[in-house]
C-alpha positions, 0 to 999 in steps of 0.5 A: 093817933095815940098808943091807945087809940084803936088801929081800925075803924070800920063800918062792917068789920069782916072776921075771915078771907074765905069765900063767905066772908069775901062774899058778905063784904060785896054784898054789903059794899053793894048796899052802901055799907063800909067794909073791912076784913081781916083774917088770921092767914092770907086770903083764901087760905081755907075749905075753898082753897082745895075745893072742886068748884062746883055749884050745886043746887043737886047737892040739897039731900043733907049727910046726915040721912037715914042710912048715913049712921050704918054706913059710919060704923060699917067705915069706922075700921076702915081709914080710906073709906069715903066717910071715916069717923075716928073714935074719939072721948072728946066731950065736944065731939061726942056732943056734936056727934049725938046731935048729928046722929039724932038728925039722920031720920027721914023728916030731919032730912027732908028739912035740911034739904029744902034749907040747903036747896033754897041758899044753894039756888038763891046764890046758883042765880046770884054768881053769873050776875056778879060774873057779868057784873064784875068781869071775875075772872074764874072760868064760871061755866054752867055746865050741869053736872053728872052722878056716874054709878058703876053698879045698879045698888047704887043708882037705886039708892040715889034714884029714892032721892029723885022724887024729893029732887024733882019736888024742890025743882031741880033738873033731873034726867036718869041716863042709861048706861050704855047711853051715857059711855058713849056720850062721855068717852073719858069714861070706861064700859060697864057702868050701870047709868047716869043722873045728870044735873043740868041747873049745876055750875062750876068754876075755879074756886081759888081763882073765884076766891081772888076775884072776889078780893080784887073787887071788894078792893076796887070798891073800897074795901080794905082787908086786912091778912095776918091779923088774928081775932082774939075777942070781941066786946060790946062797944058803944053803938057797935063792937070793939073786936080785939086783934093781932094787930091791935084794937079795932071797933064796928058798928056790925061784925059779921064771923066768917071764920070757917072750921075754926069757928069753935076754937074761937067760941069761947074765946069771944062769948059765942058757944054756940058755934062750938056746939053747932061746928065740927070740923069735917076734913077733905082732900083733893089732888090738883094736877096738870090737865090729862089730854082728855078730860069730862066733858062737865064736872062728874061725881063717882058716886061708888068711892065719891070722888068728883072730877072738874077741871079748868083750861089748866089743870084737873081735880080729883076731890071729895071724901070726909073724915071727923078726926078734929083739928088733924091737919096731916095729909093722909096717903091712904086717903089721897090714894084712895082718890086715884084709885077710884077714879081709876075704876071709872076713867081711861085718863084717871090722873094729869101727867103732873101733880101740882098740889095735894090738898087737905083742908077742914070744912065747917060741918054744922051739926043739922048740915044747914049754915048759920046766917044771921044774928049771933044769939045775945049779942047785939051787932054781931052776925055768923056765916058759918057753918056751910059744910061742903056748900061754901063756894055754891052758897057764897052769894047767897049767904052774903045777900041773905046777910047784907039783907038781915044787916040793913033791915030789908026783907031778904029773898030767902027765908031767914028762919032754917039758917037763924042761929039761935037754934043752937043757942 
């Protein structure tokens, strides 16, 4: 091979190690395609790393909503709040703000939420069966879900969402306080009630991510760390994508790039995922396992805090904060973790702390991901976009995509997720 010569070829060429992009690799690998994928930082790395692992179809109803922009300036001064939005003049920001804010209306919410559900459901089905399939080793387990509300105002509120929960299908059963403390005794008195979700499911997400990564290996795949994108130009019959390590041409290249998707826009031709995604900022404190823990994963919904744990450690995570490309763990927002489970369990915290997290999820300005061909481009696609949603949307996003890639008729409908909305 001369000097010139590219130093990849691949069928499939998979920009991101994250859980959609691993995702779409198996299900194109599933569908006899080749694969390769590379990414800027070793597998993994991403949103899903620091993630509670929950699949949940109940998550459908949007953050853009009808309350969500009073709520925003009520927490503006208040840097722990559950959702801080930090001032900012940065016309891309300010650009995808008025596009979210322009969304939090009823109908708009109720669009996004059937799109949502729809991946949520499709990939809610597909995980157990690549579990069984391919023996991944990531501790999936359908274990329902449970909202707790510590006061009546708040079950109300979300009580105005059952009707529309019920219509997309999803399992909803409403608990009694008193009923549910003593069905849950991790869980300390005085609570106003409960919602439990029994279609949602969980799993390790660091481990579900590796998993994944072993079998796209075993079944061919190469991927690629440490090698960053740099662009991408139209090639004869493909893509020649232009690397850290060199060139690297493609018959179809599928971006996967998460919260960095705008960074990136420009740089290979495709604005549209920088006015599409804002990078949204969570947290999470991993620590060993307390002696008593959920019995299924649980959503403090007051200071929204979810609480999962696995046979060796247990997870406070959640929050979302808008403060661009800030990578600096925030200690009043780690607190604010602690002390908000602390107002719910008698065991709010393990005996050891193994890891503070914080990490950036690609919030896409209608809160439903981009799947499917990159407007003007010819044999480039997007998964992006997927917002708190990835790992529960995983397996649907890459059959939906291997679907649309090899000409089938995919089982959901492409139309909500088609890029071109935003072009």
């Amino acid at each position: 091979m001369n000097a010139a010569a590219p130093a990849l070829s691949a069928d499939c060429l998979i920009i991101g190690a994250g859980v959609s992009g691993l995702a779409t690799a198996l299900a194109l690998l599933e569908s006899g395609r080749g694969v390769a994928v590379i990414d800027a930082a070793t597998i993994g790395r991403g949103a899903s790393h620091g993630n509670c692992g929950t699949l949940t179809p109940s998550h459908a109803p949007p953050l853009a909503g009808p309350g969500t922009l009073s709520k925003a300036l009520r927490w503006m001064l208040t840097p722990d709040a559950p959702l801080y939005i930090k001032p900012t003049l940065s016309p891309s920001r300010l650009r995808w703000f008025l596009g979210f804010a322009l969304r939090c209306n009823a109908r708009d919410y109720v669009r996004s939420a059937r799109a949502k559900h729809a991946l949520l459901a499709d990939s809610c089905l597909r995980i157990p069966q690549w579990v069984a399939r391919y023996a991944l080793n990531c501790e999936f387990a359908q274990t329902g879900e449970d909202y707790v509300f510590r006061t009546r105002r708040a079950l109300d509120q979300e009580l105005r969402d059952v009707p529309l929960l019920r219509a997309l299908g999803i399992d909803v059963e409403v608990i009694d306080g008193a009923a549910y403390e003593a069905s849950e005794p991790t869980l300390k008195g005085g609570l106003a009630g409960a919602m439990r979700f029994r279609g949602d499911a969980a799993l390790r997400p660091d481990r579900y991510v590796a998993e994944l990564a072993r079998v796209v290996r075993e079944r061919g795949g190469r991927i690629v760390e440490h090698c960053a994108l740099q662009g991408l130009d139209d090639g004869s019959g493909g893509v020649l994508a232009h690397t850290t390590q060199g060139p690297m041409t493609a018959r179809d290249v599928v971006l996967a790039t998460g919260a960095w998707s705008p960074r990136i826009a420009d740089a290979i031709g495709l604005r549209c995922m920088g006015k599409a995604i804002q990078p949204g900022k969570g947290y999470s404190i991993t620590y060993s396992r307390p002696s008593r823990v959920p019995k299924r994963p649980i959503i403090l919904v007051e200071p929204s805090v979810c609480v999962t744990s696995w046979s060796d450690g247990y997870r406070l995570g959640s929050t979302m904060e808008f403060s661009g490309f800030d990578d600096r763990l925030n200690p009043r927002r780690l607190a604010a973790l602690e002390r908000g489970a602390a107002e719910f369990l008698h065991e709010p915290m393990g005996p050891q702390v193994q890891e503070r997290w914080c990490g950036w999820r690609p919030m896409s300005r209608d809160d439903i991901p981009l799947v499917g061909p990159a407007p003007g481009r010819k044999h480039i696609w997007l998964a992006v976009g997927h917002g708190m949603m990835g790992v529960g949307m995983s397996a649907g996003t890459g059959q939906l995509l291997a679907d649309r890639i090899c000409g089938r008729v995919p089982d959901v409908d492409p139309g909500p997720f088609d890029p071109a909305r935003f072009a």
